[in-house]
N, C-alpha and C positions, 0 to 999 in steps of 0.2 A: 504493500500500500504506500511503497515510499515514493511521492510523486519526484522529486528531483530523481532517482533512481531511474523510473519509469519514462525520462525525458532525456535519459542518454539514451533508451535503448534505437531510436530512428535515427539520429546522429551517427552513432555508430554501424549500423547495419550499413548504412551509405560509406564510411568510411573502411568497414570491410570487405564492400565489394570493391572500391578502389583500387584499394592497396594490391587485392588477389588480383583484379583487370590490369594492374601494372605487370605484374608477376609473371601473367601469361602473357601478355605484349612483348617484354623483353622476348622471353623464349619463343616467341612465336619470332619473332627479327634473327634471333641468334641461329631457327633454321633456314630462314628464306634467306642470308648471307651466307652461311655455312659457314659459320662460328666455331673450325672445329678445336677449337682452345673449350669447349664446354662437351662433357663428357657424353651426357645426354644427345647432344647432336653426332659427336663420331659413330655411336652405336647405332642412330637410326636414321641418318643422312649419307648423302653420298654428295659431291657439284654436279653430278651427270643428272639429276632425277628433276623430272618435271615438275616445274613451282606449284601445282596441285599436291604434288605424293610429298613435296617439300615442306608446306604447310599442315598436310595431314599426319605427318610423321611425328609434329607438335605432342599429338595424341596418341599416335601408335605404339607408343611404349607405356612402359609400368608410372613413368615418373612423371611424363608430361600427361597423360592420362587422369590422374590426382588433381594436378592443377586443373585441368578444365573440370574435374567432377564439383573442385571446391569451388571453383567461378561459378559453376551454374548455380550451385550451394548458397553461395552469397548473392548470386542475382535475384532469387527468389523472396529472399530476405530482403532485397533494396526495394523489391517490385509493392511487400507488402509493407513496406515505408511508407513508400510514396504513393500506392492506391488505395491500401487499406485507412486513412485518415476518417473515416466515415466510421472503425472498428469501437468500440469503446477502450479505451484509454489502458487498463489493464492488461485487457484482453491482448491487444495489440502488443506492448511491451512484454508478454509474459510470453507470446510467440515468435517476438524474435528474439528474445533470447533462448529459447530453448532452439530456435536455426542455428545462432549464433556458438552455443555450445556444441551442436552436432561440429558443423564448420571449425572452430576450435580444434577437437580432436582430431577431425584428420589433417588441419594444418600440424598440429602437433607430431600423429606420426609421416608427414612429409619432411617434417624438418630430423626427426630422429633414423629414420629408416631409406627416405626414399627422396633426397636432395635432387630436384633437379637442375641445379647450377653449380653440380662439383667438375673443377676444373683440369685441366689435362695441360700440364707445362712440359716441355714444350710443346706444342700440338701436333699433331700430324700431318701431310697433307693432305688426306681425305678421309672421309669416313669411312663406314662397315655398309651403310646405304641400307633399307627399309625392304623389310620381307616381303618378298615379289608378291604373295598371297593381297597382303594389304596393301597393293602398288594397284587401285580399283577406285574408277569415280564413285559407284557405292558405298562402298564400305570408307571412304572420305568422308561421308556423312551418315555414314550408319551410327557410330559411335554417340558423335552429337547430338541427334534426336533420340539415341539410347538414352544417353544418362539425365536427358530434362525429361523422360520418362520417369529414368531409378529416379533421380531427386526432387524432378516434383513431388511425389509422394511425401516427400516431408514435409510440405506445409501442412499436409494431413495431419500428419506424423504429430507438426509441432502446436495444430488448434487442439488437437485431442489430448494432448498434454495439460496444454493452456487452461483446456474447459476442466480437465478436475482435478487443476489445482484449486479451480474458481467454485470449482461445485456446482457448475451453468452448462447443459446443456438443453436447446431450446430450437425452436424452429430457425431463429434467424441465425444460429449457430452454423445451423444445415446450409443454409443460403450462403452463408461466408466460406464453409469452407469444399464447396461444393463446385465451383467455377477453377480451382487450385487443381481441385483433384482430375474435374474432368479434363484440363489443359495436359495436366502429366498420362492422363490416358491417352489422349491423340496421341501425344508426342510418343508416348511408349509403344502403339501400336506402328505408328509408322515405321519406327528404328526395327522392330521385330520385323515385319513386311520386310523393309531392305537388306537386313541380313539377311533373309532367309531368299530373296530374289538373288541377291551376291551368292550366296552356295548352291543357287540351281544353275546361274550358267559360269561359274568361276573352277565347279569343283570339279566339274566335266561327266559327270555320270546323271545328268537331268533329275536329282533330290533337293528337294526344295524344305526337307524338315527332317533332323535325325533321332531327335528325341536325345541329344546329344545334351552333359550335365551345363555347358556353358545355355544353350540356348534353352532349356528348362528355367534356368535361373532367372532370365528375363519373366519367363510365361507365367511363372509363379505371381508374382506381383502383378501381371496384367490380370488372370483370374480373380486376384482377391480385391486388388483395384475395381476391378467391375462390378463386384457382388458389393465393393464400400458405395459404389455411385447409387447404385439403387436402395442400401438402403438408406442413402443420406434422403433417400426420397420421401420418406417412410418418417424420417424425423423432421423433413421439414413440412410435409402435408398431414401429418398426423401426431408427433408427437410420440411417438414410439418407435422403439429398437434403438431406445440412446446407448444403453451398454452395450448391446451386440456393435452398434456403428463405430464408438470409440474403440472396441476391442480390433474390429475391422481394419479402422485407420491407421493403428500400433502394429499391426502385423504384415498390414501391405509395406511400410516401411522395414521392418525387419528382417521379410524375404529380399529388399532390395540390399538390402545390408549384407546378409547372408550371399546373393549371389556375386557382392563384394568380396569375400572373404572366400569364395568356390575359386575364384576366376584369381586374384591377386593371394592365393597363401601357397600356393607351388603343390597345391596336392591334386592337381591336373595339368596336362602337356597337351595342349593344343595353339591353336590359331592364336585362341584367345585371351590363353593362361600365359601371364609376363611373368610375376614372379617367383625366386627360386629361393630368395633367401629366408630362410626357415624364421627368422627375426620379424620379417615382415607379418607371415604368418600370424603368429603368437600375438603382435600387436594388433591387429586388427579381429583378432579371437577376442582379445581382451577392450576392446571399442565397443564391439558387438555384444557383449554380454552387461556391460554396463549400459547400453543405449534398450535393449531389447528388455532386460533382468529389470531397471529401477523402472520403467515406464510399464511394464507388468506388473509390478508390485504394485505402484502407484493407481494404477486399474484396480486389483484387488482390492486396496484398504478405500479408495473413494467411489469407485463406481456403484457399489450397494446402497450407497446412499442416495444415491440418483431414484427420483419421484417416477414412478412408469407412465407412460401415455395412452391414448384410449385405445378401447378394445374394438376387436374386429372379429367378421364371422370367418369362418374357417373353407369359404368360399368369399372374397374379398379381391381388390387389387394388392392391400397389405401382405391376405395370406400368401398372393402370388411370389413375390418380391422375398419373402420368407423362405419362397421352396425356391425359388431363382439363389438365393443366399446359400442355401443349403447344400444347395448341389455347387453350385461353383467353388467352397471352401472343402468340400469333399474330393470334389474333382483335384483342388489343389492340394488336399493332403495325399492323392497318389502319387502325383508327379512329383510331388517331395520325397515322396517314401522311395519311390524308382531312383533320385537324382543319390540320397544320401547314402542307399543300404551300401552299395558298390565302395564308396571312400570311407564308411563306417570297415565292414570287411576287408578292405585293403587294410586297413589301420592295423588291425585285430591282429590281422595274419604278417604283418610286417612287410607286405608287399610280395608275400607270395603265392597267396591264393586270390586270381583274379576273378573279381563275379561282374559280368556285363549284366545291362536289364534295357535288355532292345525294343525293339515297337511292340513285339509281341505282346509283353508285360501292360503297355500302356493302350494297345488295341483292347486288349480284356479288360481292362478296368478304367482306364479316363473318357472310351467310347461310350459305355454303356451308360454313364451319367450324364453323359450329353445328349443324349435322342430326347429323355422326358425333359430335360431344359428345354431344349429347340421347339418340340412340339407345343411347351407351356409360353412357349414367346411372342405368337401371335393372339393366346387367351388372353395372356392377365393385360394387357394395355385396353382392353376391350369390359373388364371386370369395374364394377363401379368402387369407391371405397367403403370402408365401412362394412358394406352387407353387398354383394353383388348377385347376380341372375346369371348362373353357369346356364340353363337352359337356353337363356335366350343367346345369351355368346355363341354357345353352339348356333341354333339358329343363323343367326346374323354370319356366321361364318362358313355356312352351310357352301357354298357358291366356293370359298375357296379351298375348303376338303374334298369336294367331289371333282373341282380341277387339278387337284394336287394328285389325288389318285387317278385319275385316267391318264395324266401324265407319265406317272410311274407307271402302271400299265402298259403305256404306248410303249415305253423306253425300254422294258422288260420284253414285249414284241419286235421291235426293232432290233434288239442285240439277237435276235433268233434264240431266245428263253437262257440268256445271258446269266448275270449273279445277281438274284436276288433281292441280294443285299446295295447293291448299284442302282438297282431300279428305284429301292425303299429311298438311299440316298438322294433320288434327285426329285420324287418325292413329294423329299421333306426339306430339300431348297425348295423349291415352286411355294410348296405351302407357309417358310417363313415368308417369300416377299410378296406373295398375295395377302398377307392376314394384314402386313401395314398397308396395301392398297385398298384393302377392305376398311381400315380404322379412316382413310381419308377420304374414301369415299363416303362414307356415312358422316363423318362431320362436315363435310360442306356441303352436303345433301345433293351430291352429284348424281345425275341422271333423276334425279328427283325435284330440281327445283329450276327454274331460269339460269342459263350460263353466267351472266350479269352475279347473280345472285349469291352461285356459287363460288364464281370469284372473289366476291366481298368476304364470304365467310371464307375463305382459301386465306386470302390476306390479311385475319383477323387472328386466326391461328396461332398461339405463342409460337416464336422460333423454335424452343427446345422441344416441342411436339413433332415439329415437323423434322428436325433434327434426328429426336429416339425414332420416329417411323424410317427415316434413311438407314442409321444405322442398324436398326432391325432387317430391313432391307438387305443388305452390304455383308449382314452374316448369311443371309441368305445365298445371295452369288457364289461366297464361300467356299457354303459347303456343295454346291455344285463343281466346283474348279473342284475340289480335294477331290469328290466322288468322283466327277469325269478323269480326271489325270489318273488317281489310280486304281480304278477297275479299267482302263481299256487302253491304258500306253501300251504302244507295240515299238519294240528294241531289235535290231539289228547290230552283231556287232562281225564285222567282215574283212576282207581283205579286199581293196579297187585297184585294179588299177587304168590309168588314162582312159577314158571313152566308155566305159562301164558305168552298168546302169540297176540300182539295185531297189525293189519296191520297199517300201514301210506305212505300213497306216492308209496302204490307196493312194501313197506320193510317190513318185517314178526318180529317185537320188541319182543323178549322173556325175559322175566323177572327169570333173574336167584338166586336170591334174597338182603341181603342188609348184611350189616356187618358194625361193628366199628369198625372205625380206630384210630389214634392219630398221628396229622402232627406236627411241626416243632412248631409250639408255637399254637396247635389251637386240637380240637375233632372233629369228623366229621361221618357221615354216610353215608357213599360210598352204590351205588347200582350197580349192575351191568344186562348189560343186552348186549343180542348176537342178532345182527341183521344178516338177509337172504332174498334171492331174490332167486324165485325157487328155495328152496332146498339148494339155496351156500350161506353158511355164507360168509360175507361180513366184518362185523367189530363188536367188544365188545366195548359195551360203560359202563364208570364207571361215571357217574356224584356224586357229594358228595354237602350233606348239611351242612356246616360248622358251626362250634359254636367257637366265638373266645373269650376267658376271660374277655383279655386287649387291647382294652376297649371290653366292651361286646356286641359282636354283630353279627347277625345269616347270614351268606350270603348261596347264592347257587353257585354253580360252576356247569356250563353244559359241557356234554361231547359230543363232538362233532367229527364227521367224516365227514373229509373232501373229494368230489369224483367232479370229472367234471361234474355228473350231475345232483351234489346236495348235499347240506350237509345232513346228518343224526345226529340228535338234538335230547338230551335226557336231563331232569330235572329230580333228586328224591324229592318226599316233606315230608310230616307227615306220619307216620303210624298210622295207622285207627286202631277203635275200632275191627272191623269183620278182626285183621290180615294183611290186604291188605296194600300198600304203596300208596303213592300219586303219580303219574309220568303226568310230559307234553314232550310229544314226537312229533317232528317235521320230513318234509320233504321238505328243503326249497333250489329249482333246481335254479343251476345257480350261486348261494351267492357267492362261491369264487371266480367268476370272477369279484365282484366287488372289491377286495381285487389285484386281478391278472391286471384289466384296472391301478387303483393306481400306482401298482407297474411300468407299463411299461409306466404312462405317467411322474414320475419320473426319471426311467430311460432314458427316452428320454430328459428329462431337463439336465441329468447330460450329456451325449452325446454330446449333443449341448452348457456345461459349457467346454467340452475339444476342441472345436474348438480356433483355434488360434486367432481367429479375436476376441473372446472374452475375448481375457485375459487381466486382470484389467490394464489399462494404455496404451494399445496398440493403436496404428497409425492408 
């Protein structure tokens, strides 16, 4: 309650983002000159690499990585300086400081563990140059949009703290801290999309998802983040699920914490995993248990005292949002259990007994909890509050269950009594993004009222209505792209050579031959090949096999053509003793819609970020 206290804390959050905006500016200069007197730049620069891969190398490593995660840390904290002014005064001071302490400790262990301005006398003349893998205009900005995913989450993180230490949480609480979350959503979702577009045509085998522990670690928090969104809904229209939503907020932060701690403590070796020093590890164990440990505690001794909110019947929009909750923190405690048991066992066994937990594991158990999601998706936005009429929902959606299933039926006909399971899949795409064409249609009383009239009620519509029906939408496409790519990719993997012509998916691959090239710091062997469908060329594909010096290391790049009814995928590999080339040629229907659902269930978050009611500090 100490007001001169409470009057540094906006001064300061501005002057921590500063400082940390200095911090990264230097070393953002010190790559784009090639500085290599700084150590950090030897190891992930090289003077040959394009001022793109130059600037992205800022953050390709373990130490410049820290800095932009603390920048975006502190940005979030400047942003609710200066927007949040409308917050009540407490409230406000008591959340950023508890940014301020997150930011804190990891400037603390940046400075103990992980310096990025240790210096190299006398310097060398050139660097070690940046892992060819991460040498991708994607993945340049996959990272960025990554981590204002992981750390948005913390303003959740740090209103949920706020509100009980205040013993306040209330409708307008929801409204505050509801615009924060849903921005670290987009954001989160789009960084996953591009990672995941970056390993379907970067890795060269046309997989676009491996259920791999780095890429879990994101997904975890976007699960649980989405199940906070909805039910911050729940407390700002009714009043209820305060302690489920604050528990909610505390945990979505914690998995991003944790897959802090997966990805930087050295106890995985991939793409993604930087560091090795066992130091690091331990510190960031011990962040994590202090950030996760006292903000649970602080849940347990104050959250019981939280007043409950009204009651609802057990067909409701509440109860919906409930079972939506339910499942999606279920759904994430699989993929937890899948990501951890394998680094728990390794531990046990001292790294001798290796246990993989592949799709398999997560086919059986995180599928099955998504069908009654998906199916209850198009219900509950149609469900009134309070007390709702499942009969009539039914009803009212009658029109788009019996096109959803003759759909499926068609598709089940058309594959000549195909999988089943393929047919249910698309289904039950059709049926998510008819249910939101069905909820807009009946609010503007389309086909039911004067076009004129409709319009008016069209543009009367809160944004964030029309926003949730996109993104309802956009899962929709989704899960159409996942079902279509894979039940009916068709793989070719062959030997071409010059003039040869080889079918895949009903596309005619002609192998026009191969050539060297020489890119931008790198050698390469481009192939090229002309694809056709009866007779009409369609698209040339040049995939190339890259060879890169600095550091040395051999990637592929696939060439790919993108169509609505399928991508057309081509790899080149070795050339063979008998002449011939190596090629893996794809036909994988559908793929881009899961790139096209992403997009438009972001776009729908951001739709529903321009509604008024959401703007940070509003009434």
């Amino acid at each position: 309650g100490n007001r001169q206290l409470m009057a540094v804390a906006e001064p300061a959050a501005f002057g921590q983002f500063l400082f940390v905006a200095i911090a990264f500016a230097v070393l953002t200069h010190a790559f784009v000159v090639s500085d290599f007197s700084v150590l950090t730049v030897v190891a992930n620069s090289h003077s040959a690499k394009p001022m793109l891969y130059k600037i992205s190398g800022v953050w390709g490593n373990h130490e410049g990585s820290l800095v932009l995660w603390v920048l975006i840390l502190t940005l979030f904290g400047a942003a609710v300086a200066l927007f949040g002014r409308n917050l009540p005064t407490s409230l406000r001071a008591r959340v950023l400081s508890v940014q301020a302490m997150i930011a804190a400790g990891f400037l603390l262990f940046m400075l103990l563990t992980s310096n990025p301005f240790l210096r190299v006398i006398p310097p060398p003349p050139d660097g070690n140059g940046l892992n060819p893998l991460l040498q991708d205009p994607g993945l340049a900005f996959h990272p960025p949009f990554l981590y204002l995913g992981y750390v948005g989450f913390s303003m959740a993180f740090s209103f949920a703290v706020a509100a009980l230490i205040e013993g306040r949480v209330d409708p307008a609480w929801a409204r505050w801290v509801r615009p924060w979350t849903l921005a670290a959503w987009c954001f989160l979702t789009i960084g996953i999309a591009m990672g995941s577009w970056w390993a379907y045509y970067e890795l060269g085998w046309g997989g676009w998802w491996f259920w791999d522990p780095v890429e879990n670690a994101s997904f975890m928090p976007w699960l649980l983040g989405t199940a906070l969104l909805h039910s911050a809904i729940v407390v700002e229209k009714r009043d209820a699920l305060k302690s489920w939503t604050l528990l909610l907020a505390i945990l979505t932060f914690s998995l991003s914490l944790l897959g802090t701690f997966i990805v930087r403590s050295g106890v995985l070796t991939s793409v993604h995993a930087f560091a090795t020093d066992p130091s690091r590890g331990v510190f960031i164990l011990a962040l994590l248990i202090v950030a996760i440990g006292g903000s649970l505690t602080l849940f347990a001794i104050r959250a019981p005292a939280l007043k409950g909110g009204g009651l609802f019947s057990p067909i409701s929009r509440e109860a919906a949002l409930v079972l939506n909750n339910w499942l999606l923190a279920t759904a994430c405690a699989t993929v937890l259990l899948g990501t951890l048991y394998p680094l728990f066992m390794d531990a046990l066994s001292g790294g001798e007994d290796k246990v993989t937990v592949g799709p398999p594991y997560y086919n059986a158990t995180f599928v099955p909890l998504m069908i009654p999601l998906l199916i209850a998706m198009s219900i509950g936005p149609l469900l009134a509050w309070k007390r709702g009429d499942l009969p009539g929902v039914l009803q009212r959606l009658k029109f788009a269950a019996i096109m959803s299933a003759l759909i499926g039926l068609a598709t089940l006909y058309l594959s000549w009594g195909g999988p089943v399971l393929a047919a249910f899949g698309i289904a039950l795409g059709a049926w998510l993004i008819l249910g939101p064409v069905t909820d807009a249609v009946e609010r503007t009383k389309l086909f039911r009222a004067p076009l004129a009239q409709s319009w008016a009620r069209a543009r009367g519509l809160p944004r964030a209505s029309w926003g949730a029906m996109m993104a309802h939408a956009g899962m929709g496409v989704l899960v159409l792209g996942i079902t279509g790519s894979t039940a009916w990719t068709e793989e070719k993997i062959t030997v071409m050579r010059q003039g040869e012509t080889v079918t895949v998916g009903g596309y005619d691959y002609r192998f026009e031959g191969a050539e060297q090239v020489a890119g931008p710091n790198y050698s390469a062997i481009r192939g090229h090949f002309s694809a056709s469908r009866d007779g009409r060329e369609i698209a040339t594909l040049a995939p190339e096999a890259r060879s890169y010096p600095t550091p040395p290391m051999d990637t592929t790049e696939a060439a790919i053509h993108p169509r609505l009814s399928g991508d057309l995928f081509a790899v080149i590999g070795e050339r063979q003793a008998d002449g011939g080339w190596a090629a893996r040629l794809y036909f994988r229907p559908f793929l881009s819609w899961i790139w096209g659902g992403c997009i438009l269930m972001t776009l729908g978050g951001v739709i529903s970020l321009t509604d008024r009611r959401h703007r940070v500090g509003a009434p």
